[in-house]
GUTIFI-642622 format. One record per residue (C-alpha): x, y, z; residue in one letter; residue number from 1. Coordinates in steps of 0.25 Angstrom, whole numbers. Layout:
# residues N
X, Y, Z, A, NUM $
...
# end
This chain:
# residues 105
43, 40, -98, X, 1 $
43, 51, -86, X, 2 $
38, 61, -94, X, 3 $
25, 54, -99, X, 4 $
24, 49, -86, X, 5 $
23, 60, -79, X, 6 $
13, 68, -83, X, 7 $
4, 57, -84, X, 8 $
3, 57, -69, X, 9 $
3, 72, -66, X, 10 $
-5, 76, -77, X, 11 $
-16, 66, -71, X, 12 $
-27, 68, -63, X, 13 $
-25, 56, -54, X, 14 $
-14, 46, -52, X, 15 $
-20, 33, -50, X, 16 $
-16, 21, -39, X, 17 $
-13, 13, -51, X, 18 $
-3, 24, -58, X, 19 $
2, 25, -44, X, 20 $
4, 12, -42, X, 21 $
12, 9, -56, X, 22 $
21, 21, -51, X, 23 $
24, 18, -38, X, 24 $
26, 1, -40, X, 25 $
37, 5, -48, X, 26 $
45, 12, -37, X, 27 $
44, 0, -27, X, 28 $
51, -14, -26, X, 29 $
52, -22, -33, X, 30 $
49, -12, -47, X, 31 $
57, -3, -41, X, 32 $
70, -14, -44, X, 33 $
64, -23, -56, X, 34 $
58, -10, -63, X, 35 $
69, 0, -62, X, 36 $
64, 9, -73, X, 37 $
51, 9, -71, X, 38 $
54, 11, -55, X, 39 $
62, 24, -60, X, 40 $
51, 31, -69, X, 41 $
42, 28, -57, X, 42 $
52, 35, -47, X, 43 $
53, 47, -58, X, 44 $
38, 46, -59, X, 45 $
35, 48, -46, X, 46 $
46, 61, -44, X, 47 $
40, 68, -56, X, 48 $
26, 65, -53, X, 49 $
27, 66, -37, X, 50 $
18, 78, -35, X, 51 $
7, 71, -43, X, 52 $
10, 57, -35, X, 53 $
11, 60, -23, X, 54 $
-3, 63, -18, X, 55 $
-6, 48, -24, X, 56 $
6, 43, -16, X, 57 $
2, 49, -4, X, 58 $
-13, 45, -7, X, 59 $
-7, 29, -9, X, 60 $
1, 30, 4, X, 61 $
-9, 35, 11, X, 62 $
-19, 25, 7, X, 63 $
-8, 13, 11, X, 64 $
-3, 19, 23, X, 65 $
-19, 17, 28, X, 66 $
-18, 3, 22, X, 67 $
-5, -1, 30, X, 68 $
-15, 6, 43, X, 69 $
-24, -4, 41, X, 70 $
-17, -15, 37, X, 71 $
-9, -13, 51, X, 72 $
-21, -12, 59, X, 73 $
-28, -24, 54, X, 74 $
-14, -31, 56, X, 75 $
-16, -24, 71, X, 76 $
-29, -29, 71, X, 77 $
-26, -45, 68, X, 78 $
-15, -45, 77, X, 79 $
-23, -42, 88, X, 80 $
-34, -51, 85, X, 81 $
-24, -62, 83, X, 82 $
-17, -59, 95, X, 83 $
-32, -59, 104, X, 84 $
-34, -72, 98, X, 85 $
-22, -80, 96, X, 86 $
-12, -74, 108, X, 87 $
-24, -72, 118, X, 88 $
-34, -81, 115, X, 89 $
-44, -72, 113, X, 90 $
-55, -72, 102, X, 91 $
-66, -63, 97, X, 92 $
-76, -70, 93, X, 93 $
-83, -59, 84, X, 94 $
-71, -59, 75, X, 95 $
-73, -68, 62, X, 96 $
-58, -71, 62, X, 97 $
-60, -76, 76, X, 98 $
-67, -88, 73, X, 99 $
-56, -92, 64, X, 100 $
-44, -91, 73, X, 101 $
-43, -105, 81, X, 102 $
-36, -102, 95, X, 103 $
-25, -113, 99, X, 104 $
-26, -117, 113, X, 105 $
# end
């Protein structure tokens, strides 16, 4: 089965995030335990096939890593806004979300 595989995805022109996302589901949990086969021909997959993988791989991580940014500064940003309003008693009455958070006094 490797050595159909193989080729297939570094003869090709791209590797899609679907291809990449069949590959790589298989070496994680809880696959990578149920699905022992299919978690080895990913693993062997991926060694043969690394130079044509890795510029996708590193394109995907770079895309979460920016993902995980965001997502910890909106996280940043509510916390903050909930602290203003809820600890200190303040309010910003331009923000939408302001109108629904009732302070207890």
């Amino acid at each position: 089965m490797l050595d159909v595989l193989c080729p297939l995805v570094t003869e090709c022109d791209t590797v899609s995030n679907e291809l990449l996302n069949i590959i790589l589901v298989n070496i994680v949990e809880p696959v990578k335990t149920s699905k022992k086969n299919a978690y080895h021909l990913a693993k062997e997959l991926i060694v043969k096939c690394s130079e044509t993988l890795e510029p996708y791989i590193q394109n995907v991580s770079v895309i979460l890593d920016l993902f995980f940014r965001t997502l910890a500064t909106y996280e940043n940003i509510l916390f903050q806004f909930f602290n203003l309003v809820l600890i200190c008693g303040k309010e910003d009455l331009n923000l939408f979300i302001s109108q629904k958070v009732k302070l207890i006094t």
